[in-house]
C-alpha positions in Angstrom: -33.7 -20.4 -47.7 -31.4 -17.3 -46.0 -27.5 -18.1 -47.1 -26.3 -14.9 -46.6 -26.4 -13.4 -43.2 -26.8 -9.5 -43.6 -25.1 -7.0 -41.3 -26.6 -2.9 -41.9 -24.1 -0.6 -40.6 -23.3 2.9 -41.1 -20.0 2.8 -39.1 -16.6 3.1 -41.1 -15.0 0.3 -38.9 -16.6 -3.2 -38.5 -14.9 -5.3 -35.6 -14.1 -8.8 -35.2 -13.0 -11.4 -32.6 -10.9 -14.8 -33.9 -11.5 -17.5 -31.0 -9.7 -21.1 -32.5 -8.7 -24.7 -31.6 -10.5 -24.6 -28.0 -10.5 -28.8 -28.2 -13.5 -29.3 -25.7 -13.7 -32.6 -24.7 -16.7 -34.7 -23.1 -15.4 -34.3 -19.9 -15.5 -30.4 -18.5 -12.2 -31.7 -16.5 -10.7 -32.8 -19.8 -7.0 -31.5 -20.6 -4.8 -31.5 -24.1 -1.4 -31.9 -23.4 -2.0 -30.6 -19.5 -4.2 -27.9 -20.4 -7.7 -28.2 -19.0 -9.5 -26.8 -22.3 -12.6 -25.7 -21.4 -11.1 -23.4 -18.8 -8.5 -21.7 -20.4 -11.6 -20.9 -23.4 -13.3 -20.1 -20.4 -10.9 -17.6 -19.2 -10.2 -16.2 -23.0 -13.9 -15.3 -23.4 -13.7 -14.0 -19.9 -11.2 -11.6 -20.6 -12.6 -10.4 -24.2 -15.5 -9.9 -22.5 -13.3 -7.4 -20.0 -11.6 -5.8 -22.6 -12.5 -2.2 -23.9 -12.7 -3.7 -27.8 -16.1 -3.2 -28.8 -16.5 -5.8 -31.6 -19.8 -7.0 -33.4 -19.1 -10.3 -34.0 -17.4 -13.4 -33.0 -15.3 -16.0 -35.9 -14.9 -19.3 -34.6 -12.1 -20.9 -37.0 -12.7 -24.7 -35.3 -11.2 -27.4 -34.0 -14.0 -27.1 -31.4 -14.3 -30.3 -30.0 -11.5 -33.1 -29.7 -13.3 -36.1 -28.9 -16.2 -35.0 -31.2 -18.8 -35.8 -28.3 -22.1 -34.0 -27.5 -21.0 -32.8 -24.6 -18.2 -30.9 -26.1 -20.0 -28.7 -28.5 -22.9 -28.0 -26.2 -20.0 -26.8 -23.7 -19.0 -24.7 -26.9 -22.6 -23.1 -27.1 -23.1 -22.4 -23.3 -19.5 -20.3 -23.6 -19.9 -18.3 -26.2 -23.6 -17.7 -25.5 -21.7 -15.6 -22.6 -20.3 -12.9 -25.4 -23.8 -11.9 -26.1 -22.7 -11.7 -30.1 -23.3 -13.4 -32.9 -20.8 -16.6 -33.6 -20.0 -17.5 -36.7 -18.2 -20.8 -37.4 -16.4 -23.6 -39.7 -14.9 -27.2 -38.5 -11.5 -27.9 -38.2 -9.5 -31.3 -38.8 -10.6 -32.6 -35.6 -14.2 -31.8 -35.7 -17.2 -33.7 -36.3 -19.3 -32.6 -38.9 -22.5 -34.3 -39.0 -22.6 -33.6 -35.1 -21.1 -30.4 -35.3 -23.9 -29.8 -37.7 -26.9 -30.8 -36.2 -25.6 -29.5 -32.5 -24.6 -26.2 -33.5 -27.5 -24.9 -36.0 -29.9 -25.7 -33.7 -31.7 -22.8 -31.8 -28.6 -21.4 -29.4 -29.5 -17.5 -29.9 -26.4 -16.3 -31.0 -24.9 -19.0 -33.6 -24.9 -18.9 -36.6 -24.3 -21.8 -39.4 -24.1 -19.2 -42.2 -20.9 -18.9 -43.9 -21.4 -15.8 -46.3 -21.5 -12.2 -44.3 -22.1 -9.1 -45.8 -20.7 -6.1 -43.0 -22.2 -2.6 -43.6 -21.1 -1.3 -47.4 -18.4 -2.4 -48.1 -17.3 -5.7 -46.6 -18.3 -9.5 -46.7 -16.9 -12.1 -45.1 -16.6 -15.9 -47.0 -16.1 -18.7 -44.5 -14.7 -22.0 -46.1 -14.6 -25.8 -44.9 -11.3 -26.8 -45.4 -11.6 -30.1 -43.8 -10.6 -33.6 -45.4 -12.6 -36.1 -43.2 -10.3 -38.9 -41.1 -7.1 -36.9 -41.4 -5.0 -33.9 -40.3 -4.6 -32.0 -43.5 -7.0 -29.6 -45.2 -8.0 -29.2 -48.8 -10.8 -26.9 -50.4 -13.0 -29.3 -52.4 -14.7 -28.1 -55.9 -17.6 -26.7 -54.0 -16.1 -25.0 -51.5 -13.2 -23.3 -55.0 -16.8 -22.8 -57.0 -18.6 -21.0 -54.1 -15.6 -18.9 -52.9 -15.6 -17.9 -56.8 -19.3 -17.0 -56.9 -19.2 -15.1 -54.3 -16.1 -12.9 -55.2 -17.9 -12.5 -58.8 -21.7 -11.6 -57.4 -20.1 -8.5 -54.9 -17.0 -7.3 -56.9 -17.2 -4.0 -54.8 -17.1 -5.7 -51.8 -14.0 -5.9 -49.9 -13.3 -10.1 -48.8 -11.5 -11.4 -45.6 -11.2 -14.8 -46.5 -11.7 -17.2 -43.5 -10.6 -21.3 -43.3 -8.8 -23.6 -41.1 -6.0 -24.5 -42.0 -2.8 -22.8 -42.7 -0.9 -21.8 -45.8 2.3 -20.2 -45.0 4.9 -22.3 -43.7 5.2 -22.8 -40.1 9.4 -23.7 -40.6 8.5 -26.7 -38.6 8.1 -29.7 -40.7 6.1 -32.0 -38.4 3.2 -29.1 -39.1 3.4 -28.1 -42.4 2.8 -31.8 -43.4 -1.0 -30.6 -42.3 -1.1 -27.2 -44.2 -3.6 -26.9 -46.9 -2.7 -28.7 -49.5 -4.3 -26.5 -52.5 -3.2 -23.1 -51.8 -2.6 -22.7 -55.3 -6.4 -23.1 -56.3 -6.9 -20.7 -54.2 -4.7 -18.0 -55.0 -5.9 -18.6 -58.9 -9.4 -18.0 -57.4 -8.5 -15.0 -55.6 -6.1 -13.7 -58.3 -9.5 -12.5 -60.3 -10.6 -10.4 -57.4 -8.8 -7.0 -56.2 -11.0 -6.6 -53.2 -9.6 -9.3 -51.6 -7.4 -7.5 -48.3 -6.8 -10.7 -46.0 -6.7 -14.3 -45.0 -7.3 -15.2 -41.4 -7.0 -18.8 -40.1 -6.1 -20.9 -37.1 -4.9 -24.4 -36.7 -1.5 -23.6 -36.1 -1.8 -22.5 -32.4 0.0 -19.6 -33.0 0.6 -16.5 -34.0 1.3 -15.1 -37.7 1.0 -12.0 -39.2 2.5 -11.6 -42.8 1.8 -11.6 -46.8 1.4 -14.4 -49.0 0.9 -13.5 -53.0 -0.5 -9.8 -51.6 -2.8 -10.7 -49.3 -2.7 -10.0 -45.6 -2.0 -13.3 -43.3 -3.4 -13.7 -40.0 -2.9 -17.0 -37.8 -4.2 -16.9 -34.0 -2.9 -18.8 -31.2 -5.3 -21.4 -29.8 -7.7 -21.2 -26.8 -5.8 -23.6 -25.2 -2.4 -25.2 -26.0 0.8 -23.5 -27.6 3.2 -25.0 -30.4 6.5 -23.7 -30.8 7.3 -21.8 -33.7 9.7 -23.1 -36.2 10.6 -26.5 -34.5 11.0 -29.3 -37.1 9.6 -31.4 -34.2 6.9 -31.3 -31.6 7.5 -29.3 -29.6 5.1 -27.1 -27.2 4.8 -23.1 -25.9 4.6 -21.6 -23.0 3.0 -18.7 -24.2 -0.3 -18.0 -22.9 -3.8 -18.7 -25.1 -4.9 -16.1 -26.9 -7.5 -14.8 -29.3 -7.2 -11.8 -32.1 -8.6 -8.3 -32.9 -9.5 -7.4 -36.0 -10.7 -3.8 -37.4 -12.0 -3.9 -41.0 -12.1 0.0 -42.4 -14.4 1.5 -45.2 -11.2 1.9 -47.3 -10.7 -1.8 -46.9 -7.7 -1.4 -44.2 -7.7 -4.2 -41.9 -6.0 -3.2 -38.5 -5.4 -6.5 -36.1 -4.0 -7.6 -33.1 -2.9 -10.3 -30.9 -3.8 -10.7 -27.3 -3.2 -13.4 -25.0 -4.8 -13.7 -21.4 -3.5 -12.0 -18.3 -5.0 -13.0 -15.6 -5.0 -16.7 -15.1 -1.8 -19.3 -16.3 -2.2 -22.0 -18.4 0.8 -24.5 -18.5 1.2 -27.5 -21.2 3.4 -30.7 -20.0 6.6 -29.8 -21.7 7.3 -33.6 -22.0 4.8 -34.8 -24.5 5.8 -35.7 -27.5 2.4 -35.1 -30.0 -1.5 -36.0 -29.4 
């Protein structure tokens, strides 16, 4: 059984795509807090697909569906199919597993359930399930803290972008953080007996972070859809446009990333809700 998905490159510079929380629902006409989902995803991968970035592959940090219907992830797998790349992908709080499963690692031609990536020379890539079934909070269960750990100790030349859900630094906005994940600190002992380790990229947030946390570099990427305001101790919403990130991993184990947000279509929330 293949668990490692293998990636031989000679380039210096292996180049990523973050797409997170798109929330497709059953309905192609169904909207999250007045944003219609599927198009503004729609209109993200539109203009990645426009943009001069030349990337290899596509990480898909999830919260892919909201009502964790059929529909929704198949509407996920037509998308993406549209990037002509291979998708790799992890669920979110509000995903379905035993669908998402079974939907997902069937035959769509460029997805792919594997969660271990090994990039050219000097690179892999560990993708961890995060998710605590029934509520909005994420943990890293024994398996998920053993495999991370195996995999750090079986390719200790190998630079690691570590890759989950949910967040760990502090949003300053207290109705969030209550959903961070709750054992950063098993992870940090994990990562602590590894110097390869360069970065951390997650979404859940739906929005933007770029900082350090115990050494490491932190990336959070808006959502595909709907904004929250940074550091509001209530709910509060954006208007800030959906986004996606770029990220550039370099043979000397830089990592060079950026933020972009779409330009050519407007995607407003209802300012008046108060939480979903």
């Amino acid at each position: 059984m293949v668990t490692t998905y293998t990636y031989q490159t000679s380039e210096k510079v292996i180049r990523l795509v973050q797409v997170t929380d798109p929330h497709l629902f059953k309905d192609e006409k169904g909207e999250l807090l007045g944003i219609n989902t599927l198009a503004s995803f729609n209109q993200v991968l539109t203009e990645i697909r426009q943009s001069k970035f030349d990337y290899d592959f596509v990480l898909a940090t999830g919260d892919l569906v909201q009502d964790s219907s059929d529909e929704g992830y198949l509407r996920f797998c037509t998308s993406v199919k549209s990037l002509k790349k291979m998708v790799f992908w992890i669920p979110g709080n509000h995903d379905f597993q035993p669908k998402m499963f079974d939907i997902l690692n069937q035959e769509h031609g460029n997805i792919s359930p594997l969660k271990h990536i090994l990039l050219g020379k000097y690179w892999q890539i560990l993708m961890l399930d995060s998710q605590v079934f029934g509520v909005p909070y994420g943990q890293l269960g024994q398996y998920q803290i053993d495999w991370l750990q195996s995999k750090l100790r079986d390719y200790p030349e190998r630079y690691s972008l570590i890759v989950l859900h949910h967040h760990i630094l502090s949003t300053n906005s207290a109705w969030l953080d209550q959903h961070n994940l709750r054992n950063s600190f098993d992870l940090a002992y994990v990562l602590g007996k590894s110097s390869k380790v360069k970065g951390i990229v997650y979404g859940h947030i739906h929005q933007a972070v770029d900082s350090q946390w115990q050494g490491y570099k932190i990336m959070a990427t808006p959502s595909t859809c709907v904004q929250f305001r940074p550091d509001s101790n209530n709910f509060a919403l954006d208007i800030v446009q959906p986004g996606w990130r770029e990220i550039e991993l370099h043979d000397d184990g830089r990592i060079e990333t950026r933020v972009k947000r779409i330009q050519h279509a407007s995607f407003l929330p209802n300012m008046l809700s108060e939480g979903y």
